[in-house]
VOGU-3710 file (C-alpha; in Angstrom, 3 decimals, decimal comma):
1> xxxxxxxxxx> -42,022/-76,721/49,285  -42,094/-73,127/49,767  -38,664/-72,537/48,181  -39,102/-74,618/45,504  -42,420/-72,664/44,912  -40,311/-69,292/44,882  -37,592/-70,877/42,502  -40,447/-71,700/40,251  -42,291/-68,039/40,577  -38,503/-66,799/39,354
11> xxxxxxxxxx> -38,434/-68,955/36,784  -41,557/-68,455/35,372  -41,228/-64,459/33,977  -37,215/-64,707/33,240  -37,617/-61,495/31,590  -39,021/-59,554/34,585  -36,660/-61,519/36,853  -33,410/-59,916/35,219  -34,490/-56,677/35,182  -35,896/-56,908/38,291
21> xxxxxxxxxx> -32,421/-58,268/39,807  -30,529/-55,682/36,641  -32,348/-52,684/38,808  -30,959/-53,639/42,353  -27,777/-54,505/40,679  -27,616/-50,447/39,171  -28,243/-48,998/42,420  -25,533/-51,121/44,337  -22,943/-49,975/41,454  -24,436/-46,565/41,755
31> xxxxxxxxxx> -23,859/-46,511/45,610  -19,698/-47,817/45,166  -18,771/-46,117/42,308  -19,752/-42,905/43,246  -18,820/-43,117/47,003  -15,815/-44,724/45,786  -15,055/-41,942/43,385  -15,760/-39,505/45,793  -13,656/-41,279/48,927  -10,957/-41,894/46,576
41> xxxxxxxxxx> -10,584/-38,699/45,276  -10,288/-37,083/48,574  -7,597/-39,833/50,027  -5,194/-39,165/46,719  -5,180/-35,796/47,261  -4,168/-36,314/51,008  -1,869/-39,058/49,651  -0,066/-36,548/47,584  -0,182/-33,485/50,091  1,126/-35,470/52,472
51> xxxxxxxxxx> 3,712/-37,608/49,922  5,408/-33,667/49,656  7,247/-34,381/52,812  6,303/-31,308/54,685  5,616/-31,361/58,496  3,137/-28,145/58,251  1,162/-25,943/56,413  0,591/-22,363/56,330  -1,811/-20,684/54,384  -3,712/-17,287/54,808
61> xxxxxxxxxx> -6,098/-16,825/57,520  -9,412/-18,076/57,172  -8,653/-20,113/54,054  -10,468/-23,659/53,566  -8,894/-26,716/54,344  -9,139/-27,040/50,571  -5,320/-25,912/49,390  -6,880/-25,348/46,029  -8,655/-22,500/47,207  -5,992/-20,570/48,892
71> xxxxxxxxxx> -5,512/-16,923/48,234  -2,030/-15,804/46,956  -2,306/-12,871/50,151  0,675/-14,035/51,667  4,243/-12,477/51,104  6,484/-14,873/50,070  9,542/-13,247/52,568  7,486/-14,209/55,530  9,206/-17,561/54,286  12,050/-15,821/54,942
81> xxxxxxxxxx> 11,160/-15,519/59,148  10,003/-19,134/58,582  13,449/-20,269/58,402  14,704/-18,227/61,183  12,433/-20,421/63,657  14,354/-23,286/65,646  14,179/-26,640/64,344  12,717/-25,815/60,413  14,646/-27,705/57,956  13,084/-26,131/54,782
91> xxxxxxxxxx> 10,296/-23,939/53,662  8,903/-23,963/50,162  5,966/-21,216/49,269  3,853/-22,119/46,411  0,898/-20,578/44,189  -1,964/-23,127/43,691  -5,038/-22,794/41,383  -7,115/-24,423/39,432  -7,131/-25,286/35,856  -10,682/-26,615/34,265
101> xxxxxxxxxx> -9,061/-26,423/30,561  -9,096/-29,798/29,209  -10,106/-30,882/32,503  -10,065/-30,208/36,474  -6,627/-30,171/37,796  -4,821/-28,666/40,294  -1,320/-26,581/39,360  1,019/-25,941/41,920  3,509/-22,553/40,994  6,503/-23,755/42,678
111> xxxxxxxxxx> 10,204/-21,839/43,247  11,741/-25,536/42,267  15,270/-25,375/44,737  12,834/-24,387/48,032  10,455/-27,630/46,526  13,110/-29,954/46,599  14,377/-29,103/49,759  11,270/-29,753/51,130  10,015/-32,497/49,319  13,587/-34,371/48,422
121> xxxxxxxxxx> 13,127/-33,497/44,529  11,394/-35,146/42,132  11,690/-38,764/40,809  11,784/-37,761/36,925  11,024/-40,844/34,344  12,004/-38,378/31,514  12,801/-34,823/31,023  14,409/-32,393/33,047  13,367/-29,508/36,050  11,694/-26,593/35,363
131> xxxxxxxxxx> 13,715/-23,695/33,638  11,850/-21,579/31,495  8,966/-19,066/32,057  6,249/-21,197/30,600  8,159/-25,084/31,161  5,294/-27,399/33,195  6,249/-30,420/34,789  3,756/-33,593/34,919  3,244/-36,396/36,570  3,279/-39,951/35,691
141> xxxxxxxxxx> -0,399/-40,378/36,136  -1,161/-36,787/34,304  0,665/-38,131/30,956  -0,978/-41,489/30,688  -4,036/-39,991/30,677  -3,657/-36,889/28,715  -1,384/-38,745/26,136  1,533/-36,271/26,517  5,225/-36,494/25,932  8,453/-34,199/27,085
151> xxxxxxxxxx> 8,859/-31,542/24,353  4,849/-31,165/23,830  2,687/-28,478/23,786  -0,286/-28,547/26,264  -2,741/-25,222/26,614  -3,076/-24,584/30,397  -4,500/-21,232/31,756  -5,412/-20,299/28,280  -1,393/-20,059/27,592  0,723/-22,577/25,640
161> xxxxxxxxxx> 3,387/-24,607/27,838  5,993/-27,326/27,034  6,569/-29,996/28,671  10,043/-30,135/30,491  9,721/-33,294/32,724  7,433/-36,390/33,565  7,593/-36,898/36,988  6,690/-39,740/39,831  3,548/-39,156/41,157  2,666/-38,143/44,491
171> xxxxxxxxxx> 3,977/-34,898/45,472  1,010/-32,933/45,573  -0,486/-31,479/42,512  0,112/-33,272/38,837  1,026/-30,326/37,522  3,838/-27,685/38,479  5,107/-24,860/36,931  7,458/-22,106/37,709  6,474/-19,724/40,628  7,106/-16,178/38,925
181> xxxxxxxxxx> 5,050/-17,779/35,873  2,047/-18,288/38,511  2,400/-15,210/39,731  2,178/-13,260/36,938  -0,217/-15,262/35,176  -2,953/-14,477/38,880  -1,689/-11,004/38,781  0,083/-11,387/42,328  3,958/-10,101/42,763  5,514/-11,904/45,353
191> xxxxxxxxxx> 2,662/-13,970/46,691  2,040/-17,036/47,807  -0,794/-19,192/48,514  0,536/-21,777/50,909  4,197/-22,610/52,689  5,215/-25,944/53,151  7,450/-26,238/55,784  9,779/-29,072/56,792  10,727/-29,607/60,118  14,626/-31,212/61,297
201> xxxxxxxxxx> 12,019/-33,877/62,990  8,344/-34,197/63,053  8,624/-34,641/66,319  8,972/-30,647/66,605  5,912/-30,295/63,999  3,922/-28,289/67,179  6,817/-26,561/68,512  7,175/-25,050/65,267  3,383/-24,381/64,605  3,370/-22,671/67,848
211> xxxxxxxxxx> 6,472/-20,289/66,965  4,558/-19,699/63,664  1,305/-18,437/65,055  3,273/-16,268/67,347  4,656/-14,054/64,551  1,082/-13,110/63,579  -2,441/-13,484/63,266  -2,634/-13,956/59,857  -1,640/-17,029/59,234  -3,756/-20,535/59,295
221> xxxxxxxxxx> -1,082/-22,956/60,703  -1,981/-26,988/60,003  0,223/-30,149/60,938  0,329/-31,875/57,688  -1,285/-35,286/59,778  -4,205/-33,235/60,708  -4,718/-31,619/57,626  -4,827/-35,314/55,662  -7,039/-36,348/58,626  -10,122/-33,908/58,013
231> xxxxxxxxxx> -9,792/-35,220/54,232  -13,261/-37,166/54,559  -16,459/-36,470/53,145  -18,037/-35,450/56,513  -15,977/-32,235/56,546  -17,580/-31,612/53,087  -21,403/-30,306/53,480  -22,042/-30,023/49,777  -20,292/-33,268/48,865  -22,361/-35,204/51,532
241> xxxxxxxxxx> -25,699/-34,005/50,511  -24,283/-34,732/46,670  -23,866/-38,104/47,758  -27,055/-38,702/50,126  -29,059/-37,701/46,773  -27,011/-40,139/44,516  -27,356/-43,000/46,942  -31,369/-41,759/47,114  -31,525/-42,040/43,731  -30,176/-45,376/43,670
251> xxxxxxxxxx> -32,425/-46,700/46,368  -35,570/-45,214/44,446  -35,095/-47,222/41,372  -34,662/-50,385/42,899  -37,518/-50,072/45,417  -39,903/-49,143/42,515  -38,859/-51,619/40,164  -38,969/-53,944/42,667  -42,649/-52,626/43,492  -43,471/-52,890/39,688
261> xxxxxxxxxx> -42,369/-56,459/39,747  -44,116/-57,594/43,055  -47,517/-55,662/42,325  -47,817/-57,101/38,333  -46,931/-60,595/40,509  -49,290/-60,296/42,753  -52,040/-60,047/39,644  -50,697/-62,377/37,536  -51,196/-65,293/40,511  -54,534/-63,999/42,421
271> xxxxxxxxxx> -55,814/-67,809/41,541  -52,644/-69,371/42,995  -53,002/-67,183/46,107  -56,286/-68,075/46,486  -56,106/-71,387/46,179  -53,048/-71,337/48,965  -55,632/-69,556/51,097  -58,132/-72,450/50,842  -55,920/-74,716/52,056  -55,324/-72,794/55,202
281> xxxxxxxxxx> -52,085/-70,842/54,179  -52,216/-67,517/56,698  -51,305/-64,178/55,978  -48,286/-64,067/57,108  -47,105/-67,242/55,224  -48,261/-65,272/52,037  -46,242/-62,251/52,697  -43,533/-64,270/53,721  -43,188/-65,685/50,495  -43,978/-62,249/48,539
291> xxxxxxxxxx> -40,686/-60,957/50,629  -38,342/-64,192/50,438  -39,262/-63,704/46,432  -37,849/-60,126/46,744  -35,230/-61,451/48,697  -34,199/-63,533/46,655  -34,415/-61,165/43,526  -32,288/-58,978/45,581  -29,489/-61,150/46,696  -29,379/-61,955/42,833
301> xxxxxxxxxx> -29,258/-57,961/41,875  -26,592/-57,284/44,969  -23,746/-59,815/43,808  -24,427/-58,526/40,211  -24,153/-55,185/41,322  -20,349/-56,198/42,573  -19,705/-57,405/39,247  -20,982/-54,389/37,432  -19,140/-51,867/40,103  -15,858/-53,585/39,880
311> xxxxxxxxxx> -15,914/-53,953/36,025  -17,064/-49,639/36,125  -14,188/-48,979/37,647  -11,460/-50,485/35,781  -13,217/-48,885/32,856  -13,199/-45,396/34,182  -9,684/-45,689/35,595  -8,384/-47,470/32,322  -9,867/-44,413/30,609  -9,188/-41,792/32,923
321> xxxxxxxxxx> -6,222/-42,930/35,322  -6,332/-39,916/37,024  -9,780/-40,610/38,669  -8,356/-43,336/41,852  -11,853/-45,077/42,613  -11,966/-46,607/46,316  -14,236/-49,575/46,317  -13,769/-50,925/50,101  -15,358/-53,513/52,062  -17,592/-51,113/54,219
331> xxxxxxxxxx> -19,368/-49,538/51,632  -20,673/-52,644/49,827  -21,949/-54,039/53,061  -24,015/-50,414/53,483  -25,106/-50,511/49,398  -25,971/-54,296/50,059  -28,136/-53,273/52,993  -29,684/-50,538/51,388  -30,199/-52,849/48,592  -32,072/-55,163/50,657
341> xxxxxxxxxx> -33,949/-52,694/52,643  -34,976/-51,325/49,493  -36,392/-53,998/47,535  -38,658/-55,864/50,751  -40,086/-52,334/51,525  -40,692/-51,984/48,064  -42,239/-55,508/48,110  -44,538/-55,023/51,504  -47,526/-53,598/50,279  -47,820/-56,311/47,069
351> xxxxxxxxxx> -47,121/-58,862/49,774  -49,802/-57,368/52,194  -52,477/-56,993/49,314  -51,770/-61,036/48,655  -52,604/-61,291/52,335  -55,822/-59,890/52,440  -57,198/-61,274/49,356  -60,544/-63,558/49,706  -59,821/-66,580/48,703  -63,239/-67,248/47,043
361> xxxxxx> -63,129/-63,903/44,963  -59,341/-65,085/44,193  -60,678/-68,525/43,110  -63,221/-66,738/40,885  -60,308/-64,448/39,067  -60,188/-64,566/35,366
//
C-alpha cells in the first residue's frame, strides 16, 4: 500500500519527478568526472614518468614533487659524477617547462643519445629523432588531439617548430625537443632541471640514491616508485580543497532541488496528509514516506547520473584524448552516498512539517 502510494505520488508531477531525479543525476556526474579527471590526470603523468625507465630522480634541492616545476639550477656535468657511481647504467639530464600555448602541456628538453639510454629509445609510428635546433617530437596521444602531422608547423614557446617524429606514448612528457634549444630558449647554459638515472638493477635504486646524496647537499634524490607513489590528490592541498568545493557544489544542488520538490509536495497534498492522519497514520509513518519518496527519486537520479558520467567522458576524451578520465568503482559508491545523503536531508524538514500537521486544519485546506 505504501509503495504503491509513493509510485503513484511519482507519477503524478512527471515533470518535477525528472528534474528532480535530472538534479541528483548532475551532481553524481559532477562528483566522477571531475574526481576522475583529476585522479586520472595525476596517474598518467606517473604512468609516463615512470614508463621512462629510470630507477631515480634528481632534481634541485627543495624542488616540488611536481617535475614540471623544477628549476634548470643544476649543472648538467654533475651528470658526469653520476656515471662515475657503482652500479648506474645511464643518466639522462633534461629541461622541463611548461607550455600553456594552445594548451597546457608539459615539454621535456632532452640531449636525445643520454634519453635513449635511459629510456630504451622511442617507439616512432612516423618520422625520425630529433636533429635540428627547433625539431619537436610528439606523441601518439599529442597528434590525435592537436591534428598534427610529421613535417608541420606547431607554435610552442611563442617560436615556430616542425615536427620531426610521432612517437609511442608514455615516456614522460608528450612533447620533447632538443636540450640546447631548451636551454637557450629559458636563458640557462648548461642546466638542467632533473636527471634521470638508470640503474644496472633496481635492486641497487637506494645504494645509488645514497652515493648521490653523498656528493652534495644540493640535490633532491627520489626512487622513481616513490615518486609515482605520492602522485595522489592528498599530497595536493590546493587540488583537494578544488575538489571538496566541486563535490560541495554538487551536493548543494541536489539537496535543494530535492528540498524544492519535497516542500511544493508537501503543499500540494496537505488534504491527503490529513486525511492519512485521521485514520491513525503516525508521524513517523508520514516522514517515512516523505523520505522513501526522496529515496526513491534519488536511486532514480544516481543510476542516471552513471549514464550521464560515463557518456561525459567518452565525449571529453573523444574530443580531447589527452585528458585520461578515471571513473573507478570507489568513487561512484562515495558520489552515490553523497547522493543519497543529500537528497533525504534535503527531504527531512518537508517530511517533518507533514508530521506535525493537524489533521483537521489539513482536512479544511483549500
Amino acid at each position: 500500500m505504501v509503495n504503491k502510494l509513493i509510485f503513484s505520488n511519482i507519477l503524478h508531477r512527471p515533470i518535477r519527478t525528472a528534474l528532480s531525479a535530472l538534479a541528483v543525476a548532475i551532481e553524481v556526474a559532477m562528483v566522477m568526472l571531475f574526481v576522475g579527471l583529476a585522479n586520472g590526470m595525476l596517474h598518467d603523468s606517473a604512468r609516463r614518468v615512470e614508463g621512462i625507465g629510470a630507477d631515480i630522480l634528481v632534481q634541485p634541492s627543495g624542488t616540488s614533487f611536481l617535475l614540471a616545476f623544477s628549476q634548470a639550477s643544476m649543472p648538467i656535468t654533475i651528470g658526469d659524477r653520476f656515471k662515475e657511481i657503482p652500479h648506474v647504467l645511464a643518466v639522462a639530464p633534461a629541461v622541463l617547462f611548461f607550455n600553456s600555448v594552445g594548451g597546457l602541456d608539459t615539454i621535456y628538453g632532452i640531449d636525445m643519445a643520454a634519453f635513449d639510454r635511459v629510456s630504451g629509445g622511442f617507439v616512432y609510428h612516423s618520422g625520425r629523432a630529433l636533429q635540428n635546433p627547433y625539431d619537436v617530437l610528439v606523441d601518439d596521444w599529442y597528434a590525435k588531439a592537436k591534428h598534427v602531422k610529421v613535417g608541420e608547423a606547431i607554435l610552442l614557446l611563442d617560436h615556430e617548430f616542425h615536427v620531426s617524429g610521432i612517437v609511442e606514448h608514455g615516456k614522460g612528457a608528450r612533447l620533447f625537443i632538443p636540450l640546447g634549444t631548451a636551454e637557450d630558449l629559458l636563458s640557462v647554459k648548461d642546466k638542467a632541471s632533473i636527471f634521470f638515472v638508470k640503474c644496472t638493477d633496481p635492486g641497487y635504486t637506494g645504494d645509488v640514491a645514497d652515493s648521490i646524496h653523498q656528493l652534495g647537499s644540493g640535490f633532491k634524490v627520489t626512487p622513481v616508485k616513490e615518486w609515482v607513489s605520492m602522485m595522489t590528490s592528498n599530497n595536493m592541498p590546493g587540488l583537494e580543497a578544488f575538489a571538496t568545493v566541486i563535490i560541495g557544489i554538487a551536493v548543494g544542488i541536489g539537496f535543494l532541488v530535492i528540498f524544492l520538490a519535497m516542500y511544493t509536495t508537501i503543499i500540494e497534498r496537505t488534504r491527503e496528509i490529513g486525511i492519512l492522519k485521521s485514520l491513525g497514520a503516525s508521524k513517523g509513518y508520514i516522514i517515512a514516506v516523505i523520505l522513501r519518496e526522496a529515496g526513491l527519486l534519488s536511486v532514480v537520479g544516481i543510476f542516471a547520473g552513471y549514464g550521464m558520467a560515463a557518456i561525459g567522458r567518452n565525449v571529453i576524451v573523444a574530443r580531447f584524448p589527452t585528458l585520461p578520465i578515471e571513473l573507478t568503482a570507489q568513487w561512484a559508491v562515495y558520489a552515490a552516498f553523497l547522493a543519497l545523503v543529500g537528497s533525504l536531508l534535503g527531504a527531512f524538514y518537508p517530511a517533518l512539517r507533514a508530521a506535525q500537521l493537524d489533521p483537521v486544519d489539513a482536512l479544511a485546506y483549500e
